[in-house]
C-alpha positions in Angstrom: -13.2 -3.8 1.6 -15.3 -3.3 4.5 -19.0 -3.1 4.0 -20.3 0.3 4.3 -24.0 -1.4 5.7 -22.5 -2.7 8.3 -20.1 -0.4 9.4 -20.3 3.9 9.8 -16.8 6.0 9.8 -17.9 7.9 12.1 -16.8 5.4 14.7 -13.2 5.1 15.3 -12.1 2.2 17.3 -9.1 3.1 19.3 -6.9 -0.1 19.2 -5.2 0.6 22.5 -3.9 -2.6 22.6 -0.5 -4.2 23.7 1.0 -5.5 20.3 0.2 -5.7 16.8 -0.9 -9.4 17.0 -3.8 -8.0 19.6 -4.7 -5.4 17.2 -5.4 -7.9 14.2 -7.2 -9.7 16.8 -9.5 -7.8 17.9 -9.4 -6.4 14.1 -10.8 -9.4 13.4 -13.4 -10.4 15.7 -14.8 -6.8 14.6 -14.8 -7.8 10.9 -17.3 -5.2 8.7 -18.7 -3.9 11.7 -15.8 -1.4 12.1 -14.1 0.4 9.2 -11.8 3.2 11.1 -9.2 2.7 13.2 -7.2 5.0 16.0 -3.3 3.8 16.6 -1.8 5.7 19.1 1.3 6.2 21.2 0.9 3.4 23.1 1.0 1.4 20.3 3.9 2.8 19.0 6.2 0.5 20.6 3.9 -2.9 19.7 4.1 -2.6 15.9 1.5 0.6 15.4 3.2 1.5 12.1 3.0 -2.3 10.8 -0.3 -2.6 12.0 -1.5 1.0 10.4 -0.3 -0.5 7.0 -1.9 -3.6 7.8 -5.0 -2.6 8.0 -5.0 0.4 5.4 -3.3 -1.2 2.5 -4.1 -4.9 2.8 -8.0 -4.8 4.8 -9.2 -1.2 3.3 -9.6 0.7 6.9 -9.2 3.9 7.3 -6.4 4.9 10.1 -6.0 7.7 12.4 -2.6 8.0 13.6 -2.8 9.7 17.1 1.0 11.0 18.0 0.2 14.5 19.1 3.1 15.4 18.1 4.9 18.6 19.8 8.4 20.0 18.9 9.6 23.1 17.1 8.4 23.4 13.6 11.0 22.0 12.1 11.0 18.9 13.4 7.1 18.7 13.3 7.6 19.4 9.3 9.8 16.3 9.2 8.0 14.3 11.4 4.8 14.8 9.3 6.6 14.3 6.1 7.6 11.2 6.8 4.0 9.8 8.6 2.7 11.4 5.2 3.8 8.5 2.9 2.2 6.1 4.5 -1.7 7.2 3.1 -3.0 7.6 6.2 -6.4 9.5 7.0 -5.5 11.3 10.4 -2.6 12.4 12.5 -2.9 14.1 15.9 -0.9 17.7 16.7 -1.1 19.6 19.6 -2.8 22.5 18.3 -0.4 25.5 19.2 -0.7 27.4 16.0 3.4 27.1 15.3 3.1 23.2 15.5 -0.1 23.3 13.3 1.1 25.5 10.6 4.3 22.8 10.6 2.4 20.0 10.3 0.3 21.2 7.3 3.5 22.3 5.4 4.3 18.5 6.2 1.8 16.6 4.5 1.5 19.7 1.3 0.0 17.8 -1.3 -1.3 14.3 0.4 -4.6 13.4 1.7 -3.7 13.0 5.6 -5.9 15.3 7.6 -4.2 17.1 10.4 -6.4 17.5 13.4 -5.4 19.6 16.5 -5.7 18.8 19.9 -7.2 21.6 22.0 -7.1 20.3 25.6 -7.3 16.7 26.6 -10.4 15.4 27.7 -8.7 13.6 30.5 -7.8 17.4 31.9 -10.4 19.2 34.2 -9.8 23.0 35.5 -7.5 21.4 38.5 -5.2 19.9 35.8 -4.6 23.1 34.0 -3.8 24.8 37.2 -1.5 22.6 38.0 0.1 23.0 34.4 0.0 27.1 35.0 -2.2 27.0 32.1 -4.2 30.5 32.1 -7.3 30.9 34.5 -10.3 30.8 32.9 -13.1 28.4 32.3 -11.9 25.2 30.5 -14.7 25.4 28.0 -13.9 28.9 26.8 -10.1 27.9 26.7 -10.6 24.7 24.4 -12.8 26.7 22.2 -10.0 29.7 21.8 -7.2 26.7 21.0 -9.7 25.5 18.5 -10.4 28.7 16.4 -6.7 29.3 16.7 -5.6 25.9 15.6 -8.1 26.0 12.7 -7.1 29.3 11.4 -3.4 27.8 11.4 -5.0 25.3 9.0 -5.9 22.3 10.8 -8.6 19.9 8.9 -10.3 19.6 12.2 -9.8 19.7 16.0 -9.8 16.7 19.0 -12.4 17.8 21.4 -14.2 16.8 24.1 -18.3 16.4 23.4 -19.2 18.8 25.8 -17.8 21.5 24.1 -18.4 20.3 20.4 -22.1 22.5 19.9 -19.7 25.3 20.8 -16.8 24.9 18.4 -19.1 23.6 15.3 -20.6 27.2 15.7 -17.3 28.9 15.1 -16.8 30.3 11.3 -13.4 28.8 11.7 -15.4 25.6 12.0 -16.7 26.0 8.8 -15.9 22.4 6.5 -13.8 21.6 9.5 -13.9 18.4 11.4 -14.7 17.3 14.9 -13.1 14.2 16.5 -14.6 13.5 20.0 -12.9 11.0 22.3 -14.5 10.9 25.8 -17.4 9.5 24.3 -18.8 6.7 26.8 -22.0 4.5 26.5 -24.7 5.1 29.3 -23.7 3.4 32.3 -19.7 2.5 31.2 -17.3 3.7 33.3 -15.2 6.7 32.5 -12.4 5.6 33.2 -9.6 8.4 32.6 -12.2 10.5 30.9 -13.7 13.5 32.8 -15.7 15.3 30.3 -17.8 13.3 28.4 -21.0 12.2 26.4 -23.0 9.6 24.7 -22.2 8.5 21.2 -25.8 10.0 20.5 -25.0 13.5 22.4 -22.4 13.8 20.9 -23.5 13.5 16.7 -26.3 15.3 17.9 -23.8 18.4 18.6 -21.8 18.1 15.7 -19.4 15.8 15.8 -18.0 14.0 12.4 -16.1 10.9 13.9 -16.4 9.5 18.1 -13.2 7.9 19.1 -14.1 4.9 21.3 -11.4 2.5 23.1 -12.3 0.4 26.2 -16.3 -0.1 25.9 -15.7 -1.9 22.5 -12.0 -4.1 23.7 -12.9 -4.9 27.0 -16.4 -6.0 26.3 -17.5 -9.4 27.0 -18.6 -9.6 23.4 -16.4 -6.4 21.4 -18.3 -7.1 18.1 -21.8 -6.1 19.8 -20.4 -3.4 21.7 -19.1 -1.9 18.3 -22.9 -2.4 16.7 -24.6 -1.0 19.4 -22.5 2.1 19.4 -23.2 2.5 15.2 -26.9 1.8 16.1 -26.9 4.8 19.1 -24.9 7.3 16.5 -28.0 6.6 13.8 -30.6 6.7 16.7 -33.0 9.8 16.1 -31.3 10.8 19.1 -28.4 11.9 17.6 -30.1 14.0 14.8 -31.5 16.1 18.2 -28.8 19.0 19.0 -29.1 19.0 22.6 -29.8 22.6 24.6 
């Protein structure tokens, strides 16, 4: 089991990785120091199922499943069903309140946490033009999606850090959990990522978990990356809410 001194859950490692055999890997070379994992679409493909029950059943990690999944309920029910009996801790849905209230008939009476997705934190106010999503200011519209979603009864919503402090003060928010990709170290690049904040700006606004991919899997030295990250999110920085 991994050791809880070493590692902190609130750090999920996104394994966006090729294969399965570059997921142990890097598994692996992160030993202790890492103790939840994000498999995601990508993945799919490369063995992300066998490498989910890899590392849940036979290492003790904890797995988030990232499918955003998107259909008509029926399907979503299904889908979610079947992801269900594999004792996972999270699965992604986009969080249209008809695909949410699917999904938590789905996994009735299991542990896995459905968390919605609001808007993506790749997206900026161009994007959702170009999608005919509804004028308005992107921050306003990811915080509607996420009261919505909750009161569909999502465990928790995908968000981007800058507008965590907004949605933790919902009631909906209440108990609910906060799952931040877009979280970058100073001076990393952003890569895809438009909106986005530091591991310590981000706890500091209320986020439970900080989904990081590239910073720890293309560092020199991934292990170090991955303990300086845990170090940042215990930082008295973090325990500052930022105004």
């Amino acid at each position: 089991m991994p050791d809880a001194r070493l590692s902190d859950d609130r750090l999920i490692v996104a394994l966006d990785v090729p294969n399965i055999v570059q997921g142990l890997d890097l598994a692996a070379r992160l030993g202790d120091a890492v103790s939840f994992y994000k498999i995601g679409l990508g993945m799919l493909t490369g063995g992300g199922f066998a490498l989910a029950n890899e590392l849940k059943q036979e290492q003790g990690k904890r797995i988030f499943l990232d499918m955003k999944l998107f259909d008509i309920g029926a399907t979503v029910e299904a889908a979610v069903r079947g992801i269900a009996q594999y004792d996972l801790d999270f699965l992604t849905v986009h969080g249209d309140p008809q695909v949410v209230r699917a999904a938590a008939e789905g996994r009735a009476g299991t542990g896995l946490k459905i968390l919605a997705v609001t808007v993506l934190t790749s997206l900026d106010r161009a994007d959702l033009d170009a999608n005919l999503i509804k004028p308005g200011d992107i921050r306003e519209i990811t915080i509607e999606r996420a009261a919505r979603a909750l009161e569909a009864g999502a465990d928790g919503v995908i968000a981007s850090p800058q507008e965590a402090a907004l949605i933790r003060a919902l009631p909906q928010a209440v108990g609910k959990l906060i799952v931040t990709p877009g979280v970058r170290p100073a001076g990393a690049e952003l890569g895809d990522q438009k909106r986005v904040a530091t591991p310590a700006q981000a706890i500091a606004d209320g986020v439970d978990h900080i989904v990081v991919g590239r910073p720890v899997w293309q560092a020199a030295d991934p292990l170090a990356a991955a303990r300086a990250l845990v170090a940042e999110m215990r930082s008295p920085q973090a325990s500052l809410p930022n105004r």
